[in-house]
C-alpha positions in Angstrom: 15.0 -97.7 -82.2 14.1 -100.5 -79.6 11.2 -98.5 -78.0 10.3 -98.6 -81.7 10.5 -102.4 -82.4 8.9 -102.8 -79.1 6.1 -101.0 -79.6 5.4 -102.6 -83.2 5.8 -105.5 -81.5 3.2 -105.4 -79.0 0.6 -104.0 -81.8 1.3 -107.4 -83.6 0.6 -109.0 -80.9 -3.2 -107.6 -80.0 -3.3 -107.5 -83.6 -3.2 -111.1 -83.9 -5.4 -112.2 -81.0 -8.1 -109.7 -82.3 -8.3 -112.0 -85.4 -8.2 -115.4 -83.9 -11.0 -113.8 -81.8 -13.1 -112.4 -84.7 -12.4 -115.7 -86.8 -12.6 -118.0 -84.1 -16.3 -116.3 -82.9 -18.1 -116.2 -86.6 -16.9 -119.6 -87.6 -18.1 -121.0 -84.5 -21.5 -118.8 -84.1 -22.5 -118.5 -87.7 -25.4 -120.9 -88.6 -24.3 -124.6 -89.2 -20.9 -124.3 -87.2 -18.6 -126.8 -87.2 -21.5 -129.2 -86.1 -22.2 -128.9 -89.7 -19.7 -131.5 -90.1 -21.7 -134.6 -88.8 -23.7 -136.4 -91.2 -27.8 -136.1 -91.4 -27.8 -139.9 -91.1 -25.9 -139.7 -87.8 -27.7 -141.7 -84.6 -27.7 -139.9 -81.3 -24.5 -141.4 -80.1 -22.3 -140.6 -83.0 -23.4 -137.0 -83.0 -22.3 -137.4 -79.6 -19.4 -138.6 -79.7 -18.4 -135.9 -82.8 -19.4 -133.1 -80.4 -17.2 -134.8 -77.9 -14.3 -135.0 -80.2 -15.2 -131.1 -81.4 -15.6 -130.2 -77.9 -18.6 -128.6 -79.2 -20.4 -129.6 -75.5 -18.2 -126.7 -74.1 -18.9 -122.8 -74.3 -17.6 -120.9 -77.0 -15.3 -118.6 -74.5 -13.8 -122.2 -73.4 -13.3 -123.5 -76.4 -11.2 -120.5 -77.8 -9.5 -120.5 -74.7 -8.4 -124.4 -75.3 -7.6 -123.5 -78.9 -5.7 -120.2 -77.8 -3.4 -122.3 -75.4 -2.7 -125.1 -77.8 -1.8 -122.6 -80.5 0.5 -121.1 -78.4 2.7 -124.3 -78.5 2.8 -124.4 -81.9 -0.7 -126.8 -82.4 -3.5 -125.8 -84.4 -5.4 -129.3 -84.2 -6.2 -131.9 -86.6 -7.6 -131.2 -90.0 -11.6 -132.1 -89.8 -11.1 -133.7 -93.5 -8.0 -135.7 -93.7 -7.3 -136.4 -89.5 -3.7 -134.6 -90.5 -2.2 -132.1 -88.1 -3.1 -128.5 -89.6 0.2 -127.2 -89.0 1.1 -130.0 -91.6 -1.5 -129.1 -93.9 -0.5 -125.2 -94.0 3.4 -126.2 -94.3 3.0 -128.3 -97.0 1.6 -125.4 -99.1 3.3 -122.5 -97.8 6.6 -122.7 -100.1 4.6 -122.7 -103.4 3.1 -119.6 -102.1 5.9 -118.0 -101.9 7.2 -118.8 -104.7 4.7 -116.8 -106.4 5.1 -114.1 -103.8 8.3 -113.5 -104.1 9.0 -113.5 -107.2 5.8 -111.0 -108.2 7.1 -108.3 -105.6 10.5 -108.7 -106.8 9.1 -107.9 -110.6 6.5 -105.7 -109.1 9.3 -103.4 -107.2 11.7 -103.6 -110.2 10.0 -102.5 -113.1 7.4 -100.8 -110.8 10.1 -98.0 -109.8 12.3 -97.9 -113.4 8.2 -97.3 -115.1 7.2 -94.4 -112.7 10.8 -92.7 -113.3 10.6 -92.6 -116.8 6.7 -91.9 -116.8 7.7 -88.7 -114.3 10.4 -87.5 -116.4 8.2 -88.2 -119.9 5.8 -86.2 -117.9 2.3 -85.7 -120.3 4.0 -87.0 -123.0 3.2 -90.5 -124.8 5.6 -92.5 -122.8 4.0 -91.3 -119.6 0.3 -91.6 -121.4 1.0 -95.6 -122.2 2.4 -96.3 -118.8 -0.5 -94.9 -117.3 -3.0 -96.5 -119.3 -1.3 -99.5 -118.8 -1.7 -99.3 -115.1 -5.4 -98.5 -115.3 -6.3 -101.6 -117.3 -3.9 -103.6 -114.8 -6.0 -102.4 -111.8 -9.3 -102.7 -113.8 -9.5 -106.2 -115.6 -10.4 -108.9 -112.6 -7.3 -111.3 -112.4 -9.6 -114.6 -112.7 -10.5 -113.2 -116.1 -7.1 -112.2 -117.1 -5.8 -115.4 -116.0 -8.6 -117.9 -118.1 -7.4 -115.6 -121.0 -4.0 -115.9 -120.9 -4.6 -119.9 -120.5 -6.4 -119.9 -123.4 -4.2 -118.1 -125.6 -0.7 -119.4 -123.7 -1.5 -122.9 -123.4 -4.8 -123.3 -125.5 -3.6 -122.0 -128.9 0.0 -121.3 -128.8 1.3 -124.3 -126.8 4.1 -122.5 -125.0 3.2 -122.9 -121.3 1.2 -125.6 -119.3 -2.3 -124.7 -118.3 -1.6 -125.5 -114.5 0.8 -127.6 -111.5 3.9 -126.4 -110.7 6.4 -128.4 -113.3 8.9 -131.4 -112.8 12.0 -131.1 -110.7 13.7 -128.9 -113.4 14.4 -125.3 -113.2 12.7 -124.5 -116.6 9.8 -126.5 -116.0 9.1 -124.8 -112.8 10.0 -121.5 -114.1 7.3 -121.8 -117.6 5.1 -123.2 -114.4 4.9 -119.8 -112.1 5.0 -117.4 -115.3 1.8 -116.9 -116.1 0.4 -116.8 -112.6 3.3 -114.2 -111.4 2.7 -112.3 -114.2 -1.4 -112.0 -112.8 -0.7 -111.1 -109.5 2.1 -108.7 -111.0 -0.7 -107.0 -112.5 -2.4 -106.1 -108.7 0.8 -105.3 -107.3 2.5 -103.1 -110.0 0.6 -100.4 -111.0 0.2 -98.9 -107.8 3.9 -99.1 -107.2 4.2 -97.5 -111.0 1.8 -94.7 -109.5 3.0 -94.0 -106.3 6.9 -94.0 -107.8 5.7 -91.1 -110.8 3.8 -88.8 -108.2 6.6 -89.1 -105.1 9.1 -88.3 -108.3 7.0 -85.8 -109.7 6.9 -83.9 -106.0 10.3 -84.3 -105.3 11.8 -83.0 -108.1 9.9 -79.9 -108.0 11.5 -79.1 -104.7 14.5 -76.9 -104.0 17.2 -79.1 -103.2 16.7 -80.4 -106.7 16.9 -77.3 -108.6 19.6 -76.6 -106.5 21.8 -79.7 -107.9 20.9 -78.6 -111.5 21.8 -75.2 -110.9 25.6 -76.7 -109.9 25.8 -77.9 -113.4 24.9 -81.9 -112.1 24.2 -84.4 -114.8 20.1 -85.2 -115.2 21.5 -89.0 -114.7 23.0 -88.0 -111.3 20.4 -85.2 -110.4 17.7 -88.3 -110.8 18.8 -91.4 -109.4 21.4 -90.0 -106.8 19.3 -87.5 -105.5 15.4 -87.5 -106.0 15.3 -91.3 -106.5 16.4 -91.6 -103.2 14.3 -89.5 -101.7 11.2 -90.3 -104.0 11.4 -94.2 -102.8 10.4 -93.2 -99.4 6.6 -93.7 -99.4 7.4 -96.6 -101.7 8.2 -98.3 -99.2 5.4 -98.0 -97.3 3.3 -98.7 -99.8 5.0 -102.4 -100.2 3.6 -103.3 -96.8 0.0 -102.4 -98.2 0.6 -104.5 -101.2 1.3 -107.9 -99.3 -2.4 -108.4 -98.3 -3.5 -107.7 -101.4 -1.3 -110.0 -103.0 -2.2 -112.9 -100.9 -5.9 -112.4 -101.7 -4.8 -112.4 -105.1 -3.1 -115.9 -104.5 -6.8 -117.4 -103.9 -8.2 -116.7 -107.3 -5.1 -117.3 -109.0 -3.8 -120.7 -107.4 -7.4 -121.6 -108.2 -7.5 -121.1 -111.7 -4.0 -122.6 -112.1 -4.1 -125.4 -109.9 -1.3 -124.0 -108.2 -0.7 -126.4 -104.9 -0.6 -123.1 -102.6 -1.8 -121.7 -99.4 -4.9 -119.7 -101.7 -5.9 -122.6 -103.5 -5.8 -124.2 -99.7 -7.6 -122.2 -98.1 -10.8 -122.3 -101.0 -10.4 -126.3 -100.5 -10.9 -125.6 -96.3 -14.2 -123.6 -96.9 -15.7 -126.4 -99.4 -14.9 -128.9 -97.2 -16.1 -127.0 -93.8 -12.9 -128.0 -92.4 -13.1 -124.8 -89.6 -9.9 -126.1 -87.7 -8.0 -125.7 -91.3 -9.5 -122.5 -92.0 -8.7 -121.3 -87.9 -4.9 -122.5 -88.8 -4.6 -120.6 -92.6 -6.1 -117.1 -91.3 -3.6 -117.2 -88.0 -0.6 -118.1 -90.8 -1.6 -115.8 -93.0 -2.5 -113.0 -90.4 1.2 -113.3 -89.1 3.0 -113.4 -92.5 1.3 -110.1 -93.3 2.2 -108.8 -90.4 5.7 -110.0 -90.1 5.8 -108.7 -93.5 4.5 -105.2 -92.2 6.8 -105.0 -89.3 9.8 -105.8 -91.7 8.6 -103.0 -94.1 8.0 -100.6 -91.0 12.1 -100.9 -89.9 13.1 -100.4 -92.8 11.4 -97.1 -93.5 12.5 -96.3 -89.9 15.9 -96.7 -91.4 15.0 -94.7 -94.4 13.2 -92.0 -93.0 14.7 -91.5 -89.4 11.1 -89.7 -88.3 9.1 -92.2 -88.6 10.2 -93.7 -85.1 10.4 -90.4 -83.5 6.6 -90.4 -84.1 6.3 -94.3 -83.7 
């Protein structure tokens, strides 16, 4: 098991400098730069001086090596917009974020696994027909849409939740806040968990072990959930660790539409604003969230599935 974690750890590792490096290069080589930030108007000597302050005077390979050091201990440089420290910036945002991240794979998970069990055991009949359809117009309809209509008809007409922000200090308010933009990343995140749950129960119980319990007289109930459930969740899992990515590019479009004060919405304010030391910062942060997130996902189908870290 520690050769295991060791080795995942390592991965994360080279994984990480391999984006910093990619992100780091494009922003820095692609036309405009971040010399794009000095003004047309500037005289000779303030372009100058910004370059300076940039360090834009020095090679690229230096300059990421500057950046890579001071990152290391913990500083991602000043924001290019507001003079505030990026790690600031970024922390500032990051519990919103979460919010919405939590709670969607929470509701994702949940009534992702109790939909594919009932749509494997109503298997090609109407239950299992709606659940699927379902899941194909959840993958199909893009979320910005989605979301604009469910303002319009939530907020717009009906009156029942506000448009956008996060709410007051209260519970309630917070809670009528994050529904409607939990419920449109839900509707990225669940499906496939609804799919993969019906076909890893579909194959399961088709296996021997399982006719084996129903030949001993077992009760459905117990032949289900005590025995192919268990095994059925396996790939389940792993498909969670897939998900996360997906669900923070969701957060982008989402925290957008809603005016939700998040890490999406501040990573589209970053771009606008050509502020290429905030946008450096958010991809690292984001980078090792999804991959913190992975390497939690990967023990615990170690744990699960004991060969996965024989072949680890």
């Amino acid at each position: 098991m520690l050769q295991f974690v060791i080795k995942r750890f390592g991965q994360s590792i080279v994984l990480i400098l391999i984006v910093t490096i990619i992100t780091f290069f494009l922003m820095n080589l692609a036309p405009g730069g971040p010399s794009s930030m000095m003004r047309l108007d500037a005289t000779e000597e303030e372009r100058q001086a910004i370059a300076e302050q940039l360090g834009l005077n020095d090679p690229v390979v230096v300059r990421y090596g500057n950046w890579l050091v001071n990152a290391f201990q913990g500083d991602l440089g000043l924001s290019l917009s507001s003079g505030e420290p990026v790690m600031d910036r970024i922390m500032e945002r990051v519990p919103y974020t979460l919010q919405l991240a939590v709670w969607t794979i929470l509701i994702s998970v949940i009534v992702g696994i109790i939909l594919g069990i009932l749509s494997a055991k109503k298997r090609n009949k109407w239950q299992d027909h709606v659940i699927n359809f379902g899941s194909v117009i959840g993958l199909s309809v893009p979320s910005f849409w989605l979301a604009i209509m469910f303002i319009l008809l939530f907020s717009v007409q009906l009156g029942w939740l506000p448009s956008s922000g996060v709410g007051g200090a209260s519970l309630m308010e917070q809670f009528t806040s994050s529904l409607m933009p939990v419920i449109i990343l839900s509707t990225a995140t669940l499906p496939t968990i609804v799919r993969f749950t019906r076909s890893s129960m579909l194959e399961v119980v088709s296996q021997n072990f399982i006719r084996t319990s129903r030949a001993k007289g077992l009760k459905e109930r117990v032949v289900i959930y005590s025995h192919a459930l268990r095994n059925a969740l396996i790939p389940v899992i792993s498909i969670i660790g897939v998900l996360i990515p997906r669900l923070l590019s969701g957060t982008v479009i989402v925290e957008s539409v809603f005016g939700w004060p998040g890490i999406g919405r501040l990573i589209v304010e970053a771009a606008e604003g050509r502020d290429y030391n905030l946008v450096m910062g958010v991809t690292v942060i984001v980078t090792i969230v999804v991959i913190i997130s992975n390497f939690i996902v990967d023990i615990i189908y170690s744990k699960v599935d004991p060969r996965v870290k024989n072949v680890g």
